[in-house]
N, C-alpha and C positions, 0 to 999 in steps of 0.2 A: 767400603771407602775406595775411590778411584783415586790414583796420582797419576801425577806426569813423568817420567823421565827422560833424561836427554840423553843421546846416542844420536850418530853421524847419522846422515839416511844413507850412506851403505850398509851401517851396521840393521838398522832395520828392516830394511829391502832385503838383508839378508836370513832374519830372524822371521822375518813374513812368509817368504819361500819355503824356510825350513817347515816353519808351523803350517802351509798351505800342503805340503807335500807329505805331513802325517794327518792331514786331515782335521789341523786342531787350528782353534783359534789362536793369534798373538799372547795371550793372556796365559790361554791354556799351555802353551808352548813353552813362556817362564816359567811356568811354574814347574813342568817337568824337568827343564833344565838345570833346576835350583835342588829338586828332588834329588836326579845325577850329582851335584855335587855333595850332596849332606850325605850321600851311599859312600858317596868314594872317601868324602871325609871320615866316615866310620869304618871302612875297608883299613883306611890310613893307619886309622889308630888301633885296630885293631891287632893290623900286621906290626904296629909300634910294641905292643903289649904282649905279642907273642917270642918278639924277638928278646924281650927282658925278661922274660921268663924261666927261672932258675931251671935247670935241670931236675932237682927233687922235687919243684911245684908242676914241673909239666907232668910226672911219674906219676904223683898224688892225684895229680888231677885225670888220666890215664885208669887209674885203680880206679876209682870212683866211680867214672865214665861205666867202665867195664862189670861193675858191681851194679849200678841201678839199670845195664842194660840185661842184664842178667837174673834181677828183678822183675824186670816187664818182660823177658820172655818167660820165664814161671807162671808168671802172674797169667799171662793168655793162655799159658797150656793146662793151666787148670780153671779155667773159662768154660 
Protein backbone atom coordinates (compact mmCIF):
# COMPACT_ATOMS: atom_id res chain seq x y z
CA UNK A 1 0.00 0.00 0.00
CA UNK A 2 1.15 3.52 -0.97
CA UNK A 3 0.17 6.74 1.27
CA UNK A 4 0.69 10.28 1.15
CA UNK A 5 2.11 12.49 3.62
CA UNK A 6 2.44 15.96 4.24
CA UNK A 7 5.82 17.66 4.99
CA UNK A 8 6.87 21.39 3.83
CA UNK A 9 8.85 21.04 0.46
CA UNK A 10 11.84 22.09 2.36
CA UNK A 11 11.50 19.27 4.40
CA UNK A 12 11.26 17.03 1.31
CA UNK A 13 13.77 18.75 -0.86
CA UNK A 14 15.68 17.87 1.95
CA UNK A 15 14.84 14.12 2.60
CA UNK A 16 15.35 13.86 -1.51
CA UNK A 17 19.00 15.11 -1.31
CA UNK A 18 19.70 13.10 1.74
CA UNK A 19 18.15 9.96 0.03
CA UNK A 20 19.83 10.91 -3.59
CA UNK A 21 23.31 11.30 -1.79
CA UNK A 22 23.12 7.45 -0.28
CA UNK A 23 22.01 6.42 -3.27
CA UNK A 24 18.49 5.33 -2.08
CA UNK A 25 15.20 6.17 -3.10
CA UNK A 26 12.76 8.65 -1.06
CA UNK A 27 10.98 5.46 0.32
CA UNK A 28 13.94 3.64 0.80
CA UNK A 29 15.45 6.52 2.75
CA UNK A 30 12.29 6.50 5.37
CA UNK A 31 12.59 3.61 6.00
CA UNK A 32 16.03 3.71 7.23
CA UNK A 33 15.57 6.54 8.94
CA UNK A 34 12.62 4.92 10.97
CA UNK A 35 15.14 1.88 11.36
CA UNK A 36 17.82 4.62 13.17
CA UNK A 37 15.25 5.57 15.27
CA UNK A 38 13.74 2.04 16.59
CA UNK A 39 18.03 1.36 17.15
CA UNK A 40 18.28 4.29 19.30
CA UNK A 41 15.02 3.52 20.86
CA UNK A 42 16.41 0.30 22.01
CA UNK A 43 19.97 1.60 22.73
CA UNK A 44 17.54 4.04 24.98
CA UNK A 45 16.04 1.38 26.80
CA UNK A 46 18.58 -0.51 27.10
CA UNK A 47 20.95 1.92 28.80
CA UNK A 48 17.35 2.68 30.89
CA UNK A 49 17.61 -1.06 32.06
CA UNK A 50 21.15 -1.22 32.70
CA UNK A 51 21.22 1.77 34.75
CA UNK A 52 18.38 0.02 37.28
CA UNK A 53 20.10 -2.78 37.64
CA UNK A 54 20.92 -3.90 41.10
CA UNK A 55 24.21 -4.36 41.97
CA UNK A 56 23.72 -8.32 42.80
CA UNK A 57 21.83 -8.69 39.42
CA UNK A 58 24.63 -7.21 37.44
CA UNK A 59 27.12 -9.80 39.68
CA UNK A 60 24.72 -12.74 38.73
CA UNK A 61 24.48 -11.85 35.55
CA UNK A 62 28.67 -11.35 35.28
CA UNK A 63 28.86 -15.17 36.88
CA UNK A 64 26.81 -16.50 34.41
CA UNK A 65 28.15 -14.54 31.56
CA UNK A 66 31.58 -15.93 32.63
CA UNK A 67 30.38 -19.66 33.23
CA UNK A 68 28.75 -20.36 29.70
CA UNK A 69 31.82 -18.41 28.36
CA UNK A 70 33.86 -20.85 29.90
CA UNK A 71 31.51 -23.45 28.50
CA UNK A 72 32.02 -22.80 24.95
CA UNK A 73 35.63 -22.44 25.39
CA UNK A 74 35.91 -26.25 26.60
CA UNK A 75 33.46 -27.04 24.53
CA UNK A 76 35.76 -25.99 21.18
CA UNK A 77 38.89 -27.32 22.95
CA UNK A 78 37.57 -30.55 22.84
CA UNK A 79 36.29 -30.20 19.27
Amino acid sequence: MITTIKVSDELRDRLKAQASRSGLTLGAHLARLADMADRADRFAALKQAIAVTSAEDAATFDAETQQWETTELADAANA
